[in-house]
N, C-alpha and C positions, 0 to 999 in steps of 0.2 A: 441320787445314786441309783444304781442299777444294779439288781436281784438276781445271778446269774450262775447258768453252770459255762463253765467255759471250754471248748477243745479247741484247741489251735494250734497252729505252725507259723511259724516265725521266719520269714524268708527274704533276706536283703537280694527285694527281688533279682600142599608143596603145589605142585601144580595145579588140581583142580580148582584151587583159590582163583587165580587167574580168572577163569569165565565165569565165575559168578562176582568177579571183582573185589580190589582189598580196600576195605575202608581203615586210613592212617591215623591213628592216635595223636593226642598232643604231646605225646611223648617225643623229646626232640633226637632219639636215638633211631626210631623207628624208620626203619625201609625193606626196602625190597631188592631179590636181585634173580633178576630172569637172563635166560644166556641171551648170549650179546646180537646184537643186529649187525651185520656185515651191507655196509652202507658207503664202501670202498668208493666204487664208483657209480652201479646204478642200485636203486632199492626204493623199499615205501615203509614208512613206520604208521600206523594207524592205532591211537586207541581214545579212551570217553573220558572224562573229567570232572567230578562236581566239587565246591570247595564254596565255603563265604568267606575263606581266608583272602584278601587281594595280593597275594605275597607266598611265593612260596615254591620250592623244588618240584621240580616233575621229570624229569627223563634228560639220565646225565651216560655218555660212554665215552672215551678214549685210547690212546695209543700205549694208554700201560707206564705213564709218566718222560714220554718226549716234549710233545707240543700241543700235539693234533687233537682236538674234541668236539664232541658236538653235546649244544647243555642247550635244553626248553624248562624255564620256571615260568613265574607270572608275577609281573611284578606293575603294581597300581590297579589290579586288575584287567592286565593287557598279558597275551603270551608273547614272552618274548625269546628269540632263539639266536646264542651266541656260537660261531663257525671260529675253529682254526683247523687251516688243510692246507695241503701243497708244503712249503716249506716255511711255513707259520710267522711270515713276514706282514700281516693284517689279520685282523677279527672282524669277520661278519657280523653285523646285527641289525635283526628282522622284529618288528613291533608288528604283533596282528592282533583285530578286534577289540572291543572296547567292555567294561563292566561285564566281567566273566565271574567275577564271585558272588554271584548273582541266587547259589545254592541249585542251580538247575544242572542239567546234563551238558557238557559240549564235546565235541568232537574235532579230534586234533587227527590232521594225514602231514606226515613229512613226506617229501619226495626227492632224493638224486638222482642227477646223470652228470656226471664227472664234472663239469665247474658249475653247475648251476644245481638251485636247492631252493626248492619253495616249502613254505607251511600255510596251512589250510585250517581254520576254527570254524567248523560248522560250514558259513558260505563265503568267508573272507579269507582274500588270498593275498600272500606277500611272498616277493622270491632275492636272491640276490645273485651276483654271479661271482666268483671268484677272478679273479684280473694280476694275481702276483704271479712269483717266479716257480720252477719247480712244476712236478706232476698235478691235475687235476682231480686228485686222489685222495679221499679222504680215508686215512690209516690207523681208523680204528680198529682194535684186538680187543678189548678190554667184555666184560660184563655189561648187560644192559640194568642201569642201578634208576631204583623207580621210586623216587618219593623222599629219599634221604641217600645219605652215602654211609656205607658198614661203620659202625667204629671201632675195627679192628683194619681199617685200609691205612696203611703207612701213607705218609705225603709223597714219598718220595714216586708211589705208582701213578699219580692224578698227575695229569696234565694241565690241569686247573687246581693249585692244591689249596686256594681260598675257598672252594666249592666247598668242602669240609666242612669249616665251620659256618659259612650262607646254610647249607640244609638243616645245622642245629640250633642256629638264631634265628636271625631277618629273615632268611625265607625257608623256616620250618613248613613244612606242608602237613595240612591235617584235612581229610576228606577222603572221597574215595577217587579209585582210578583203578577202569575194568578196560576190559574187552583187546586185552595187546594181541596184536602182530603186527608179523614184519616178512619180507621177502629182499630177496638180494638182486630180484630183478630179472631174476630169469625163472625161479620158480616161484608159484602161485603165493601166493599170500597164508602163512601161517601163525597159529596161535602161539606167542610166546612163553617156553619153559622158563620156569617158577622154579630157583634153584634154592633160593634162602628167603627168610624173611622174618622181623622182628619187631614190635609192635605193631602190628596190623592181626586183624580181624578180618572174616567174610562175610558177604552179605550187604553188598553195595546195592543191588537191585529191587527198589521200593519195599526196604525190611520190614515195613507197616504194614504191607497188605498180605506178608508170609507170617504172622505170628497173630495171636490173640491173647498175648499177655497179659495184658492189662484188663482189671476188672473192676466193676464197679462203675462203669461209666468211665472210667480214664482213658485217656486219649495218646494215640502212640505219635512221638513226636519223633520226627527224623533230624537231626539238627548238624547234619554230614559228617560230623569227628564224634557222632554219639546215637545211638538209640535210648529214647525212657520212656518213660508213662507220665503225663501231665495231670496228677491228679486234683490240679485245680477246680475246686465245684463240685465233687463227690463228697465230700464228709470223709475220704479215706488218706491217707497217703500210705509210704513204703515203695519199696522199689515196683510193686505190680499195683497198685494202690488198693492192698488188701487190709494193711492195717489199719484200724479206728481209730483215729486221733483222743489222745486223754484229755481228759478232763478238769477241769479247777471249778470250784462252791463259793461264791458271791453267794451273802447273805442279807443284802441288800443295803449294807450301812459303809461297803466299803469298792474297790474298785482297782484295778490293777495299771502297773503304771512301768512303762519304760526308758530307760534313761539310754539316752544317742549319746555316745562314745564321740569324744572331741575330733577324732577321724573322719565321723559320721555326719558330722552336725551340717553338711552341703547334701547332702542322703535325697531329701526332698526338693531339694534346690530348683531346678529346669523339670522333674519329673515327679507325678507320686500315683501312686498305685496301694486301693486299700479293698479285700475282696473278704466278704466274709457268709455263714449260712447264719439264721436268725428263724430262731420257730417262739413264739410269743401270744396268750393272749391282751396281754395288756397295752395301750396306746401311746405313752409319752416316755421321753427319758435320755440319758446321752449315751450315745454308741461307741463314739470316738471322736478322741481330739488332740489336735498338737498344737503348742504353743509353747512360747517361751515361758523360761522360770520365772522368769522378770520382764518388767517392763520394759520395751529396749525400743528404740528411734523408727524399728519397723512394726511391732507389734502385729505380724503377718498370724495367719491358724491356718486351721482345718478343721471343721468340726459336723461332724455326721451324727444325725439322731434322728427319734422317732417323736413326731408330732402329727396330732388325731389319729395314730394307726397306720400314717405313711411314712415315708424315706424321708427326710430333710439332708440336705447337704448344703452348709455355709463355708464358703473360700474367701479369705481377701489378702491378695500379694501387695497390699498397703495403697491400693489406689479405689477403697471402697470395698463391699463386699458382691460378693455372686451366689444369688441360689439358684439349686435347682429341688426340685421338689419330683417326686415320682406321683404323680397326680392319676388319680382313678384308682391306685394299685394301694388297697390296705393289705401291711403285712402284720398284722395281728391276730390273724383266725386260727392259729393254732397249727400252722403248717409249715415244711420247712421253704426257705425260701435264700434262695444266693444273692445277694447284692455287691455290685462292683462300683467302684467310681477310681477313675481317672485319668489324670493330668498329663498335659503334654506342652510344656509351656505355658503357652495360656490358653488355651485350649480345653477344654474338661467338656466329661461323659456322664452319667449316673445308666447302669443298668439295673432291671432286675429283673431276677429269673431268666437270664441273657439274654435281656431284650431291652434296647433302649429307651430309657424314660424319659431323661430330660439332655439337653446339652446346649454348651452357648460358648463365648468366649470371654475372658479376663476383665474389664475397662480398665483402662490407662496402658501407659507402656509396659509398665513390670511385668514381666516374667519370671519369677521366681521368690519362690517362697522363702522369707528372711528368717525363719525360726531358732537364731542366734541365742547366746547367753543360757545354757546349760539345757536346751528343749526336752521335754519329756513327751509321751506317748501315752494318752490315758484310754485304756480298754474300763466301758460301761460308767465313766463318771470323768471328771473334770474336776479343776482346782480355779479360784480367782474369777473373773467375770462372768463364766458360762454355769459353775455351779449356783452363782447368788442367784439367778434367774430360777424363781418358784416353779414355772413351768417344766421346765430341765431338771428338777431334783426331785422327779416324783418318781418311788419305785418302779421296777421294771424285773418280773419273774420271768426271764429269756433263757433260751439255750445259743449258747454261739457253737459251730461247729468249723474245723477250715479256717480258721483266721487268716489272713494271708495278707504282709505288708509288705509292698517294695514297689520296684522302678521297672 
């Protein structure tokens, strides 16, 4: 058993908006609506994009509910741009560049002159021409709508009126989208007015290196539909990671235990991820373990402990076991120290003090951890073959801080 205090966290792992850009919520209400682009017959639309969504709405205008529109989403992670103009007898569509949700920046140019109309992502270019009956005139009136469509727009005004419900399902768009304008072709190029806008935020442009939120060593994560603090490895969490994770009193006779919810029980399955802080002087004992209740046909673990004073980590997805061992590194001297291990198929890590100790891969083909039949979670002890081992059941006076379990 293992002598312990414990703290842990438990983790199933108007217009100036415009030029500094609107980062879009997962909120499937959320857009924008800048005046419209007049894109009749000649013009240029220009603006920047980052998303890791591969799916999703980006810059919709038309004729105010006839026919006519012009609609750019992304869809597989491609931009793609659907045309009706002239007298809406065919639909344009143009596929350009390839894995855009990639979370970086890209750069989108549309460009008319009366039947022809290319778009431009960064350095790839696709154009089409227009070939039906009627004016070579694209007759849009409408709002320039950026990132969803209002949900106060009647169907009856959309020229596409499935567009509606594409920007609040299958291609919700969440991330950001700065730097608009547009020109009608004869004068210069200008910054697009920011007339409305609803779930979105400012502050598209690297919000990590304008803030120092985060304290304690926490780390500002940009994660495009989000700013936080990653206070993984500080001992802290909370939204800036200023609060000290509580505490729990191991008195050495007992051990803390978690029961995986029948939803959960695939949790560890293809992934696992176990990170936690450990200040100790003493040398042996169990850390953590997962296994099943029972005996079952895979009889798969995970079990991390401390032997002479180092890291031990034992894995086996039923084809044998895998160590790895943090060799040279005792964590027993009374200091704190972060240890991470994990999995990625079959694949597995051990760091510590985030620096890599040991790493190898699986034997046999399995990949994935079978811990079926009611698995629990043992923080600082173990139940059934790992507790009988005299080795593993010798006190352990540790602090844990940071706990942190997931995928």
């Amino acid at each position: 058993m293992l002598g312990v205090v414990v703290i842990f966290q438990l983790c199933l792992i108007a217009g100036s908006l415009a030029s500094t850009g609107l980062r879009f919520s997962k909120d499937p209400t959320a857009f924008a609506v800048f005046k419209g682009w007049n894109a009749k017959t000649n013009g240029t639309l220009t603006f920047h994009f980052r998303t890791d969504n591969e799916n999703g709405f980006l810059v919709y205008e038309d004729d105010k509910g006839q026919c006519e529109y012009i609609y750019l989403s992304l869809t597989d992670g491609r931009l793609r741009l659907r045309l009706k103009m002239g007298q809406c007898d065919e639909t344009q569509t143009l596929l350009v560049g390839q894995k855009l949700a990639d979370g970086k920046w890209h750069k989108v140019t549309v460009q008319r002159k009366y039947a022809w109309t290319s778009v431009t992502v960064d350095s790839l270019t696709n154009s089409t021409f227009y070939k039906g009956r009627g004016r070579q005139i694209l007759g849009v009136e409408s709002d320039l709508f950026v990132g969803g469509i209002p949900w106060y727009t009647r169907f009856n005004d959309l020229s596409f009126p499935s567009i509606y419900w594409e920007s609040m399902t299958s291609k919700r768009y969440y991330g950001c989208i700065s730097g608009i304008i547009h020109s009608n072709g004869i004068r210069p190029l200008r910054e697009a007015h920011l007339r409305n806008t609803s779930g979105t935020s400012d502050g598209c442009l690297d919000p990590c290196s304008q803030t120092d939120k985060c304290e304690n060593g926490g780390i500002c994560r940009d994660t495009v539909s989000d700013v936080w603090c990653d206070c993984k490895g500080t001992r802290f969490q909370g939204t800036n990671c200023t609060r000290e994770a509580a505490s729990v009193w191991l008195n050495g006779s007992g051990y803390i235990v978690f029961h995986v919810n029948k939803e959960e029980e695939n949790f560890f399955s293809n992934r696992s991820y176990v990170a936690f802080h450990m200040k100790t002087h003493n040398s042996d004992g169990i850390i953590f373990s997962l296994q099943s209740q029972y005996y079952n046909e895979y009889n798969d673990y995970l079990l991390i402990e401390m032997k002479d004073g180092k890291i031990r980590v034992e894995l086996d997805l039923g084809e044998g076991p895998l160590v790895l061992a943090g060799k040279g590194v005792h964590v027993n001297d009374g200091v704190w120290h972060w240890v991470e291990f994990s999995r990625s198929r079959r694949d597995v890590e051990l760091k510590i003090d985030h620096r890599v100790k040991a790493a190898g891969e699986m034997p046999g083909p399995s990949y994935q951890l079978n811990v079926k039949e009611e698995p629990k979670v043992y923080l600082a002890g173990a139940q059934g073959t790992f507790s009988e081992n005299p080795s593993r059941n010798r006190t352990l006076a540790d602090i844990y801080k940071s706990f942190t379990l997931g995928t």
